[in-house]
C-alpha positions in Angstrom: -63.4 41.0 34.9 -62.9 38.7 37.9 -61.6 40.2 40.8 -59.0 38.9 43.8 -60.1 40.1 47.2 -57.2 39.8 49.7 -58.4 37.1 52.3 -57.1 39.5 55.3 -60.0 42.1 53.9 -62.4 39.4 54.1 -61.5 38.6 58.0 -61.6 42.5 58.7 -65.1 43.2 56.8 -66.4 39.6 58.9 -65.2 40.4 62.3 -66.0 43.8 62.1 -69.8 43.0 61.0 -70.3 39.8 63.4 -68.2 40.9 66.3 -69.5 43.8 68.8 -67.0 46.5 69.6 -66.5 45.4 73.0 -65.1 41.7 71.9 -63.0 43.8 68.9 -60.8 45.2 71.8 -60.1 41.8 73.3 -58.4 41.1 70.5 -56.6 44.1 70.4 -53.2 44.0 72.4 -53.2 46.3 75.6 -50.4 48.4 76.3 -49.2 47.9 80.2 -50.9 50.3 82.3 -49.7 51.8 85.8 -52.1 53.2 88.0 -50.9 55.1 91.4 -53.1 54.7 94.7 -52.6 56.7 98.1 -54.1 55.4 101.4 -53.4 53.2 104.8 -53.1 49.9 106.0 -54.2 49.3 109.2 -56.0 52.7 109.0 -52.7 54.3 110.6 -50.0 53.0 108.5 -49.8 55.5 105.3 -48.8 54.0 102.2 -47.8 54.5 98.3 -48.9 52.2 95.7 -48.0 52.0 92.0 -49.1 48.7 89.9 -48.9 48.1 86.5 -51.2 45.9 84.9 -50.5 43.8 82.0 -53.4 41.6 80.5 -54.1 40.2 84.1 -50.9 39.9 85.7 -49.6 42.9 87.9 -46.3 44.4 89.1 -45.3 47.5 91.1 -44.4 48.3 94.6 -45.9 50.3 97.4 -43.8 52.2 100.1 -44.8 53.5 103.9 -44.8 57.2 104.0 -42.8 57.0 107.0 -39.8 54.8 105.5 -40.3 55.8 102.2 -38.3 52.8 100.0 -40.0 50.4 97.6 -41.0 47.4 98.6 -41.2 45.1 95.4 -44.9 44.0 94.2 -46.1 41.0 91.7 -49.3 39.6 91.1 -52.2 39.1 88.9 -56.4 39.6 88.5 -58.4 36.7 89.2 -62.2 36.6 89.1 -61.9 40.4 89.4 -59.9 40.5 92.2 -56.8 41.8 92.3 -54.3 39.1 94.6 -50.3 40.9 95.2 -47.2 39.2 96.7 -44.9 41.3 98.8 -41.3 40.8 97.8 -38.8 40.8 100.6 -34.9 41.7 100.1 -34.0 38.0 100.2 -36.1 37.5 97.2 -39.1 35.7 99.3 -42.4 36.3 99.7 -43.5 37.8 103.1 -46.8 38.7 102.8 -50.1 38.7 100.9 -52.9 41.2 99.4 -56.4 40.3 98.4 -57.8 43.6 96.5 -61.3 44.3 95.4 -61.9 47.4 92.6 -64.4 49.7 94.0 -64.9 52.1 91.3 -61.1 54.1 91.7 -60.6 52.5 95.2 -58.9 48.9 96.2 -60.2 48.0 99.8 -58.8 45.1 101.1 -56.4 43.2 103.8 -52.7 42.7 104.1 -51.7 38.7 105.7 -48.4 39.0 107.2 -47.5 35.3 106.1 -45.1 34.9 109.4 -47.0 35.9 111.9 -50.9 35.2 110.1 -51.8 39.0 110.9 -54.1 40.4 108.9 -54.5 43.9 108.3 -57.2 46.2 106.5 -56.2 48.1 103.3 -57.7 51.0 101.7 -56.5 52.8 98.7 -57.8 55.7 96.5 -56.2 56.4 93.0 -54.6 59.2 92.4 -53.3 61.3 89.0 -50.1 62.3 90.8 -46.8 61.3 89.8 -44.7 59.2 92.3 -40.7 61.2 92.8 -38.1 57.8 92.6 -35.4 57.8 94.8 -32.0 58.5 93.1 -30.6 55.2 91.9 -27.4 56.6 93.0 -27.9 57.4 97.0 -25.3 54.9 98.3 -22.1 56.3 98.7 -20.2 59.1 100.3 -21.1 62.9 100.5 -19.1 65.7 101.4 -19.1 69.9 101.7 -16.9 71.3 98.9 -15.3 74.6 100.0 -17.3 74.9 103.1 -15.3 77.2 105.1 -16.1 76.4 108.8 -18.0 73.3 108.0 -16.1 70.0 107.5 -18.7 67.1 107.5 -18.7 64.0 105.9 -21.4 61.8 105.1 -21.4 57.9 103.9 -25.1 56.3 103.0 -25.0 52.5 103.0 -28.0 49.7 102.7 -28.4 46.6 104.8 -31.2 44.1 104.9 -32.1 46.0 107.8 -32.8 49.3 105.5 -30.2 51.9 104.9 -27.9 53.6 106.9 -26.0 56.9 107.3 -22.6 57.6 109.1 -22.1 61.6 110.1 -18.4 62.7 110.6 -18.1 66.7 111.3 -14.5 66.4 113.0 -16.1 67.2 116.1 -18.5 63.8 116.5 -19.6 60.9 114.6 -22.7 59.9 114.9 -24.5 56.7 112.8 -28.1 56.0 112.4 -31.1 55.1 110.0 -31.8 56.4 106.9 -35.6 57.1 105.8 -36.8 59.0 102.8 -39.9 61.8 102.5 -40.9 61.3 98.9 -43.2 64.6 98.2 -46.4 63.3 95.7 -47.4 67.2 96.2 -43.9 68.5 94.8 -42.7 66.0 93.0 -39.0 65.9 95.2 -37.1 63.3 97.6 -36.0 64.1 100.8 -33.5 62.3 103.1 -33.8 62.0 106.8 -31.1 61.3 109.0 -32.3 59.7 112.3 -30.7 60.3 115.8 -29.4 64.0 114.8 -30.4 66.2 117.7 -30.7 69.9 116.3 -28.3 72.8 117.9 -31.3 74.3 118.6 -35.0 75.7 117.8 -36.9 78.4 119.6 -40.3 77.4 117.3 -42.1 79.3 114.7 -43.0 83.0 116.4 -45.8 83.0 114.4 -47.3 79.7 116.2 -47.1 80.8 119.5 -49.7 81.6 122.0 -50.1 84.9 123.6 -50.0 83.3 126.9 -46.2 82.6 127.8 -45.0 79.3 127.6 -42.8 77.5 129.6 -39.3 76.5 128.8 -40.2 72.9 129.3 -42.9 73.1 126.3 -40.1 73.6 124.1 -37.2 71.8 126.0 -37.5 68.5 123.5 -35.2 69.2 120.3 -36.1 67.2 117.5 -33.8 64.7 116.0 -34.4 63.9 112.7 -32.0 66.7 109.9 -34.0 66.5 106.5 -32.2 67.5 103.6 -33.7 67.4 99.6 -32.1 64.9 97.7 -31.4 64.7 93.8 -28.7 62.6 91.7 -25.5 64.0 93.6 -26.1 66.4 96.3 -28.3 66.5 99.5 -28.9 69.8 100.5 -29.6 71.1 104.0 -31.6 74.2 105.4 -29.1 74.1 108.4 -30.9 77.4 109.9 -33.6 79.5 110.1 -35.2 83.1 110.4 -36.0 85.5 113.2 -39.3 84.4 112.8 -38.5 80.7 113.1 -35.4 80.3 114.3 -33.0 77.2 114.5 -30.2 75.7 114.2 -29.7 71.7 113.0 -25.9 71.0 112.7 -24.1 73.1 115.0 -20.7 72.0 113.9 -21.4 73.6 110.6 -21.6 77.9 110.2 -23.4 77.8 106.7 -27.1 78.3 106.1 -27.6 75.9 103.5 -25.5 72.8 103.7 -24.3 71.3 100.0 -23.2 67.7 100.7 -21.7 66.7 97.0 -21.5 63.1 96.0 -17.7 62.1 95.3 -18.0 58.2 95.2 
């Protein structure tokens, strides 16, 4: 009794036999795959990365710790080297990245493409997840119910960065916007720049023995942090006995909810 063999059986049995395992995958299609990388440029500068690589092109975006907003990535693998473009707002590219894989680091350099600098990179993988700033962080924010606290808060973006404008009744005060984005605990946080506390004695438990002189803690800081999800910033507005301040002093509650209306 003859017998058909399907020819696709044949192919498998043929390629499988000839082929080693290693050229079998090639032919396999590769999911994309994102890998995140911590490190510096410039050995100072402090920086996110996350690329995804698909066959050898790449896309992602890295952030500075400091500013904390994607900066848009695209790229792909050549001879084993990884080459990036850096995305500005206008939709140009600004700047360059030549990458080398060193086991689960990418040392490199950064070429500013304007002004030809060129600065070292040096990145380490990491398992961590990286927290995404809420899509929805433009707009205005107020303090429902908030007896004794009447502040108003609008978030805007530029091609400058973004941009907050404070209104308490009592002053109005605008500055820049920069976001803490915690790889540790998984959470975004929004700084308000150009805020000068109430007050702050320092943490009690930091202190010297030896007195200290009122000059040592004369300099308030001026940054108000407050963790940021979907639709409400929330800030510790004081603190303890033990470490005890005061951010907004136009504002009597401890923790200030500013809720998203529009």
């Amino acid at each position: 009794m003859k017998t058909n063999i399907p020819l696709s059986l044949i192919l498998l049995i043929f390629f499988g036999l000839i082929l080693p395992k290693k050229s079998i995958a090639n032919y396999v299609a590769v999911a994309p795959e994102t890998t995140n990388y911590v490190g510096d440029i410039n050995k100072n500068l402090k920086v996110v990365f996350s690329l995804t690589r698909n066959d050898n092109k790449i896309k992602g975006y890295y952030f500075y710790d400091k500013i904390g907003v994607n900066i848009p990535l695209n790229g792909e693998i050549v001879n084993g080297n990884i080459i990036l473009r850096e995305i500005s707002e206008q939709n140009k590219v600004v700047a360059k990245l030549m990458l080398k894989v060193a086991g689960h680091k990418l040392i490199g350099s950064w070429h500013n493409l304007s002004n030809n600098k060129l600065l070292s990179v040096n990145l380490e993988q990491t398992n961590k997840s990286i927290p995404q700033l809420p899509a929805t962080v433009l707009g205005d924010y107020v303090v429902k119910d908030g007896e004794g606290c009447k502040i108003s808060l609008s978030i805007t973006k530029s091609n400058s960065g973004y941009h907050y404008y404070y209104n308490s009744g009592e002053r109005k005060i605008k500055g820049a916007v920069t976001f803490g984005r915690s790889l540790i605990d998984n959470l975004v946080y929004i700084n308000l720049n150009g805020i000068t506390w109430a007050e702050d004695s320092g943490d009690v438990a930091k202190m010297d023995d030896q007195e200290q002189t009122s000059s040592e803690y004369s300099e308030l800081p001026t940054v108000v942090q407050g963790l940021l999800t979907d639709k409400e910033i929330v800030i510790q507005n004081t603190g303890n006995a033990m470490n005890y301040y005061v951010k907004l002093g136009d504002c009597d509650l401890k923790y200030i909810h500013l809720t998203k209306w529009k």
